[in-house]
C-alpha angles and dihedrals in degrees: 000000000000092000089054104052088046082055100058091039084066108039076052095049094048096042090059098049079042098052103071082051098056089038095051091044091054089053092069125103106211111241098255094044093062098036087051083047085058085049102058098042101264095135102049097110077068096050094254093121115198133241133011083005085049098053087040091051088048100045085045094053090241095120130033153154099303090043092064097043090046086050085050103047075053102060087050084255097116139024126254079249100074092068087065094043097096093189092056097049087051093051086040086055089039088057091046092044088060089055092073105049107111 
């Protein structure tokens, strides 16, 4: 009896210190999903338009990465934090900069 209650103590303990990781994680839009949602116009209530001005913006520097992140932590889609995460800003300019290839 003991043993078990110990055990649940600590299935509890570690679930709670578990629980703002899996939530922050979850709160995360993948790269090429949020570079495919600029694409397709999604941001333009934040003045990223979609589509050929997209692709235009991005090949004359007038639109990136943290554009992009900053329209989407607008739109409730993203925390303030992304815009720190370094790695995430590079995959999220990697994504728009495949939008350009021709």
């Amino acid at each position: 009896m003991k043993r078990s209650v110990i055990a649940l103590l600590s299935v509890l303990l570690v679930s709670g210190f578990m629980a703002p990781t899996v939530r922050a994680a979850t709160n995360r839009v993948e790269p090429f999903k949020l570079a495919t949602m600029a694409y397709q116009g999604f941001f333009s209530d934040q003045g990223i338009d979609g589509h050929a001005q997209l692709i235009s913006s991005l090949e004359n520097r007038q639109v990136d990465a943290e554009d992009v992140v900053r329209a989407a932590i607008e739109r409730g889609l993203l925390d303030r934090e992304s815009l720190n995460d370094e790695q995430y800003l590079r995959f999220v300019a990697l994504q728009l900069d495949r939008l350009t290839v021709r």
